[in-house]
C-alpha positions as CSV (number, residue, x, y, z in Angstrom):
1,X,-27.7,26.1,-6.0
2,X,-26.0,23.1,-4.0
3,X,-23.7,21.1,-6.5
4,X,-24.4,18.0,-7.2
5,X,-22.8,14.8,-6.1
6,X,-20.9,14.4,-9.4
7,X,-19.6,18.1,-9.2
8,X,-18.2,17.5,-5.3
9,X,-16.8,14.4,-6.2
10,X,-14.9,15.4,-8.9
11,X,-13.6,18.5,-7.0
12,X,-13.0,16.5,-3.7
13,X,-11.0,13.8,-6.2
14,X,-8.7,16.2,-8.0
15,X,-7.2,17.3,-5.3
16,X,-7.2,14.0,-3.5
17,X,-5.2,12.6,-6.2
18,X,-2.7,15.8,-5.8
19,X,-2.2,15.3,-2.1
20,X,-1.6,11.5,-2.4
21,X,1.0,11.8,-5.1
22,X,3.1,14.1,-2.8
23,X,3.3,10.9,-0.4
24,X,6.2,10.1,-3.7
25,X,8.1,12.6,-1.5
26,X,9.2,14.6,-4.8
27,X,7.4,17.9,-4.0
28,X,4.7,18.7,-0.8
29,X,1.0,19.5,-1.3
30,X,-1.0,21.7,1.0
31,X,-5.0,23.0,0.2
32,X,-5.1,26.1,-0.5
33,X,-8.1,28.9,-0.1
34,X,-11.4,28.4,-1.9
35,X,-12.7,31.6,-2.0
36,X,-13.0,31.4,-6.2
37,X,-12.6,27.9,-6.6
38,X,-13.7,24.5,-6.5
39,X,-10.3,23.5,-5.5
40,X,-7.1,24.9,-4.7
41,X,-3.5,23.6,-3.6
42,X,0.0,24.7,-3.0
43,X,2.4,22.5,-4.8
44,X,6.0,22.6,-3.3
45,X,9.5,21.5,-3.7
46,X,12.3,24.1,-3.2
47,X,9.7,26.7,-4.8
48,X,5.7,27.3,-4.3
49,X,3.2,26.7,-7.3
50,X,-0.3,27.2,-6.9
51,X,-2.9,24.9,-9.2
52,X,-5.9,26.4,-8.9
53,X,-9.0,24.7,-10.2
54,X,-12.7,24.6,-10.8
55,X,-15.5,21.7,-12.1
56,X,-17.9,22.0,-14.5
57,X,-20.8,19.6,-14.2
58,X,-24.1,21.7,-15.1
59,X,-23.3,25.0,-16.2
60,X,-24.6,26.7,-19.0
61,X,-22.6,28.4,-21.9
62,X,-22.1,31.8,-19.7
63,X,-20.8,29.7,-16.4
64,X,-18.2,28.8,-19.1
65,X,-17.2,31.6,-19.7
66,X,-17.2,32.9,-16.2
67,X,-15.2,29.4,-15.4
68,X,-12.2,29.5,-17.7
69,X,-12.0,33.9,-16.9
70,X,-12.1,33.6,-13.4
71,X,-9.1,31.0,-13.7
72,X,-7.5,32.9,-16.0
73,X,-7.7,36.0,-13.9
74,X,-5.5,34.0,-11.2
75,X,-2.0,35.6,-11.5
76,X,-0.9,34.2,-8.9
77,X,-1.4,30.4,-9.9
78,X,1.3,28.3,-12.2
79,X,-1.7,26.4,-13.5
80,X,-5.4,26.3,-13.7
81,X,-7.3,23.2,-14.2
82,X,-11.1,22.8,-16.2
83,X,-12.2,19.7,-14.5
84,X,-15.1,19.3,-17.6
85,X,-17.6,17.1,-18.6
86,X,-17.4,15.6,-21.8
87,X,-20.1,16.6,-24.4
88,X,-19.9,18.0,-28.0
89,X,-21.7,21.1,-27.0
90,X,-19.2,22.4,-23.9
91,X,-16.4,21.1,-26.2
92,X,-17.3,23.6,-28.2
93,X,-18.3,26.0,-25.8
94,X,-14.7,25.9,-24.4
95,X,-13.2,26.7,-27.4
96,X,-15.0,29.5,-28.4
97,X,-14.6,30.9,-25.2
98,X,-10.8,29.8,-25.2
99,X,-10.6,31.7,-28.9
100,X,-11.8,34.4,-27.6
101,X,-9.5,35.2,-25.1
102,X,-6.3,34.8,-27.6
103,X,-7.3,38.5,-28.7
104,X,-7.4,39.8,-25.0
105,X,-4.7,40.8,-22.2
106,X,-5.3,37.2,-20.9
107,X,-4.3,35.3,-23.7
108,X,-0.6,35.1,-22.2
109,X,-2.4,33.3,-19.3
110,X,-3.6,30.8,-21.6
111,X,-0.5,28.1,-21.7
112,X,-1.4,27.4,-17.5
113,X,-5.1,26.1,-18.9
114,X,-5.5,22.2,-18.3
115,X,-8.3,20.6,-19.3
116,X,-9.4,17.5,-17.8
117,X,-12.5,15.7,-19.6
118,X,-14.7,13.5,-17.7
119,X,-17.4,11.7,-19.6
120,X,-20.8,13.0,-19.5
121,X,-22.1,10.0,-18.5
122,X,-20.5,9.6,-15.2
123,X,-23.1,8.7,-12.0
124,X,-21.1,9.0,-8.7
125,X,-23.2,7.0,-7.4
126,X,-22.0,4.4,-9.2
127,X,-18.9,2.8,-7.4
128,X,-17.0,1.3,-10.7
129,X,-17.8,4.1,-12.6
130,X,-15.4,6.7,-9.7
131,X,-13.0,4.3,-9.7
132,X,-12.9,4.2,-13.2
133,X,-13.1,8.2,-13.2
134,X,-10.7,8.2,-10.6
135,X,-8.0,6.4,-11.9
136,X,-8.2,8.4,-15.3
137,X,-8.1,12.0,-13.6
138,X,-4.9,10.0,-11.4
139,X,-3.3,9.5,-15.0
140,X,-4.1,13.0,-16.6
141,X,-2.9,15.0,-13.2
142,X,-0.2,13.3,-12.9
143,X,1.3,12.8,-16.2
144,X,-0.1,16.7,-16.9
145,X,-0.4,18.6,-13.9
146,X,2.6,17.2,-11.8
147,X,5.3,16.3,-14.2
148,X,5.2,20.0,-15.8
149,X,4.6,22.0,-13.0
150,X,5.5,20.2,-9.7
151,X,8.6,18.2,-11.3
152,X,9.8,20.9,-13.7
153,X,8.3,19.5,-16.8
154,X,10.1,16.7,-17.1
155,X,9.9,13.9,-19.9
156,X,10.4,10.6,-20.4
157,X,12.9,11.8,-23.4
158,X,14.9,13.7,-21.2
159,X,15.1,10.9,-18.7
160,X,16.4,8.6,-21.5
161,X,18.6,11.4,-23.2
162,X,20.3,11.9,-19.5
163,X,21.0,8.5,-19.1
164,X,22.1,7.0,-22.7
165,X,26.0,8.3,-21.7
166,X,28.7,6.1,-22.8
167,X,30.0,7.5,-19.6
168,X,27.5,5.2,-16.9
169,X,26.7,7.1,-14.0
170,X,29.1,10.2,-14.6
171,X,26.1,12.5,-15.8
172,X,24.1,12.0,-12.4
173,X,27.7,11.8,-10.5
174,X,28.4,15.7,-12.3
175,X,24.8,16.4,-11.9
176,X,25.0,16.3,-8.3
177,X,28.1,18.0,-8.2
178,X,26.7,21.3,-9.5
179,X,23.6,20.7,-7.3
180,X,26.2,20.5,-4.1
181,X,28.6,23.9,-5.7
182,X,25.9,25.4,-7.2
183,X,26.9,26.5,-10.1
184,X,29.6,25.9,-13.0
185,X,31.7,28.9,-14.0
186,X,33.8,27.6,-16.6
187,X,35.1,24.6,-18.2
188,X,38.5,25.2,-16.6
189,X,38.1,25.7,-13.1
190,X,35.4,22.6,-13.6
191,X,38.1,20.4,-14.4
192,X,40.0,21.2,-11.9
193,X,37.4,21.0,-9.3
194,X,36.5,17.4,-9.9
195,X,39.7,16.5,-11.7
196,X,37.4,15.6,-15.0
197,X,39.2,16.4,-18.3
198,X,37.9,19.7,-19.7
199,X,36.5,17.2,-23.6
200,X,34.7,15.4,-21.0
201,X,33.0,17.8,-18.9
202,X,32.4,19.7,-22.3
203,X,30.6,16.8,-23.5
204,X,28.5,15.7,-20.1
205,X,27.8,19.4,-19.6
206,X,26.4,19.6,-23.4
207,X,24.3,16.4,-22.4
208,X,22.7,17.7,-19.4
209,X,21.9,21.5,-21.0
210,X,20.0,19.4,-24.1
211,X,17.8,17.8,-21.8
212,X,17.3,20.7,-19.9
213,X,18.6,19.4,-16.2
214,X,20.8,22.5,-16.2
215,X,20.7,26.1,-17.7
216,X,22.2,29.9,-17.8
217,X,18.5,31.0,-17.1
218,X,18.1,30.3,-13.6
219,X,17.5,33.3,-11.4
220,X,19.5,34.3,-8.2
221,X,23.2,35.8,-7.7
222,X,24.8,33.1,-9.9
223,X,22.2,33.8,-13.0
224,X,24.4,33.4,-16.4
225,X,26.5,30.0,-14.8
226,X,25.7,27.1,-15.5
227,X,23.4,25.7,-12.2
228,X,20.6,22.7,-12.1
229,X,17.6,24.0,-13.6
230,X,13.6,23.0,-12.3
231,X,13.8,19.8,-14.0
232,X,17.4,19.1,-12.9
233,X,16.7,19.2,-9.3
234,X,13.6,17.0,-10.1
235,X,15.4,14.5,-11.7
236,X,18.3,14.3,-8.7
237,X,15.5,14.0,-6.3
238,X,13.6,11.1,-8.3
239,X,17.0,9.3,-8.5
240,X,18.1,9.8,-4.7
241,X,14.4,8.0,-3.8
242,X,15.2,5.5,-5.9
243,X,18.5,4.9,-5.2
244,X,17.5,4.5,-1.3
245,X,14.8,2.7,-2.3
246,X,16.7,-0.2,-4.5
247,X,19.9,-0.2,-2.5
248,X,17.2,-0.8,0.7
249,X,17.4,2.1,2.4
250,X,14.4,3.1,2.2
251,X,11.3,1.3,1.8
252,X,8.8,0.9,-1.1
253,X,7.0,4.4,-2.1
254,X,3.7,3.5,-4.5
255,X,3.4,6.9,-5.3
256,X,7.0,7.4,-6.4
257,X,7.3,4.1,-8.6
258,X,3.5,5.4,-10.4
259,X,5.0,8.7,-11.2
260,X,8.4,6.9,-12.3
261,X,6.2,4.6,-14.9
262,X,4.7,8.1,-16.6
263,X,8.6,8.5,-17.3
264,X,9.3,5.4,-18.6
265,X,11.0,3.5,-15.6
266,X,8.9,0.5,-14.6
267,X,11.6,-2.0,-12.9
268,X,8.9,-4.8,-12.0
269,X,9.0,-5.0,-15.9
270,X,13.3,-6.4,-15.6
271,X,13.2,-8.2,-12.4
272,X,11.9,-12.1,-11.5
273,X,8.4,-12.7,-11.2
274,X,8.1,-8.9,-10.8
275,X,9.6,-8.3,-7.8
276,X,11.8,-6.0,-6.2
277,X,15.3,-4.6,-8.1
278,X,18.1,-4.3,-5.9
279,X,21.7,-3.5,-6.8
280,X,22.7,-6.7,-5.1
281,X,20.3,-8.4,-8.4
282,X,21.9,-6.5,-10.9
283,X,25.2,-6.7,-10.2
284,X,24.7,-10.4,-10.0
285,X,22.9,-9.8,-13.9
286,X,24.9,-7.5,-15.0
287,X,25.3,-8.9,-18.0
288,X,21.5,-9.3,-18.7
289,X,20.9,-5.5,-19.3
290,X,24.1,-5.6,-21.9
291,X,24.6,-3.9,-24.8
292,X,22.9,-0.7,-23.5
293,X,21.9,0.5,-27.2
294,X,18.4,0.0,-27.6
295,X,17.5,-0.4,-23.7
296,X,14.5,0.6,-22.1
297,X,14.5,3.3,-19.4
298,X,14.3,1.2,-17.0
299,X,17.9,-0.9,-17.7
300,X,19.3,3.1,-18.4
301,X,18.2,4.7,-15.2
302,X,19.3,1.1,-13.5
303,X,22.6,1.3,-14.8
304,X,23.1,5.1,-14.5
305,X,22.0,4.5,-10.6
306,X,24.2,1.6,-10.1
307,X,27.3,2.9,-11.6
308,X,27.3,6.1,-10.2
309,X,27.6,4.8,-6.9
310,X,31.4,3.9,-7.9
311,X,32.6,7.4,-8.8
312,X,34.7,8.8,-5.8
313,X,34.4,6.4,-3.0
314,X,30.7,6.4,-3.5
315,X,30.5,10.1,-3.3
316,X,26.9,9.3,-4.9
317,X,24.8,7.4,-2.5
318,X,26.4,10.1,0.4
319,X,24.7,12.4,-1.7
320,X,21.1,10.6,-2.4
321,X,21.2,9.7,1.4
322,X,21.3,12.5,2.3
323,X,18.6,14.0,-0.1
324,X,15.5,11.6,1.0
């Protein structure tokens, strides 16, 4: 049976909205095969992920079940996404078939599920209607889909906790420091590296493990040191685009400023008439984003950016520079 035009769209737009978002330069996206699936993509930074996917238009209660096991069955994807529409009865249907598979080998396979409701009332033939469809799949992937698998799960907690050092701009400055040794054996030899007191790298180190930007856990030759984790290396990357972005650099990147709004960091919400932020307008405002307590993510990330820029002769910006 041919799908129909709703069930082509919705596959076409899913991974549509993937490719685009990797124009934010964070990670790559390539299509991958559809031999079992609707859709299919490689997601890639300094590591592959597969999302593998399939749409559910008008199947009946078995092509449910045949649906969520077939993407289960995919060992090789990170994550598996139910495009679905929206009805009480496949509600239902999914979780019984989801239940289900909690008492078999699968069951571990479970957490790489995403489901993506569309609602059942969607005509693609109707042109406000996709856009309207669009733009909420854009928001789900994105926020869902990218941030957790392409961008190491990342939060907009994180992003705040990172930032929120009494310290401005030493936690990205150290950051990038392990990214560029690779690791961090011990406190001592850390100290005398960057010739940081061993309280303070104690205390920025203790920062960064809580919001996860660097862990023991990491595999390779260095496993039990301290080295950037996923969502480290996704955060440095976010930062360096920005940084060449707002110090001019580089130019404007729509795809990077949507993704940096899911965490929190919006800077047409600080800057006149919402135009651009550049460090040139906040070193001339300084005192506008002041006392730090109680800012947004947007004034934290600003600041952190700005001020990390004057640790070691701007070993910073050499760094994000060189990154984009």
């Amino acid at each position: 049976m041919a799908a129909s035009v709703e069930h082509s769209f919705l596959s076409e737009t899913a991974l549509n909205i993937m490719e685009e978002s990797a124009k934010s330069q964070l990670f790559s996206c390539k299509e991958a095969g559809r031999k079992r699936f609707d859709f299919a993509c490689d997601l890639t930074r300094d590591w592959t992920r597969v999302v593998s996917g399939q749409t559910l238009w008008k199947h009946d209660r078995d092509g449910v079940d045949k649906d969520i096991r077939t993407l289960l069955a995919d060992e090789d994807a990170a994550a598996v996404v139910y495009v679905a529409r929206d009805s009480v009865s496949v509600r239902g249907r999914v979780e019984e078939v989801i239940r289900d598979y909690r008492n078999t080998p699968l069951r571990d396979s479970l957490s790489k599920l995403r489901i993506f409701w569309v609602p059942s009332d969607f005509d693609a033939d109707d042109e406000n209607a996709r856009l309207i469809v669009r733009e909420g799949l854009r928001r789900d992937i994105s926020r869902d889909l990218l941030l957790r698998v392409a961008l190491g799960d990342l939060t907009a907690d994180q992003v705040r906790g990172f930032t929120s050092s009494g310290r401005m701009g030493f936690p990205l400055w150290l950051l990038a420091g392990i990214a560029k040794v690779g690791y961090v054996e011990n406190f001592t030899n850390a100290s005398k590296r960057w010739r940081i007191g061993v309280p303070i790298i104690k205390e920025e180190l203790l920062r960064l493990t809580m919001t996860g930007l660097v862990s023991r856990d990491e595999p390779g030759p260095y496993r039990g040191l301290i080295q950037v984790s996923d969502k480290g290396r996704a955060m440095l990357d976010i930062c360096a685009h920005l940084h060449g972005f707002l110090s001019g650099a580089s130019a404007e990147n729509p795809e990077l400023l949507y993704i940096c709004k899911l965490l929190g960091v919006d800077f047409s919400s600080i800057s006149p008439e919402g135009g651009k932020v550049d460090f040139d307008f906040f070193e001339s405002n300084k005192d506008l984003f002041l006392p730090l307590s109680g800012a947004s993510n947007t004034v934290l990330l600003l600041t952190c950016l700005y001020y990390s820029a004057q640790w070691r002769d701007g070993e910073w910006s050499s760094f994000a520079l060189a990154r984009i």
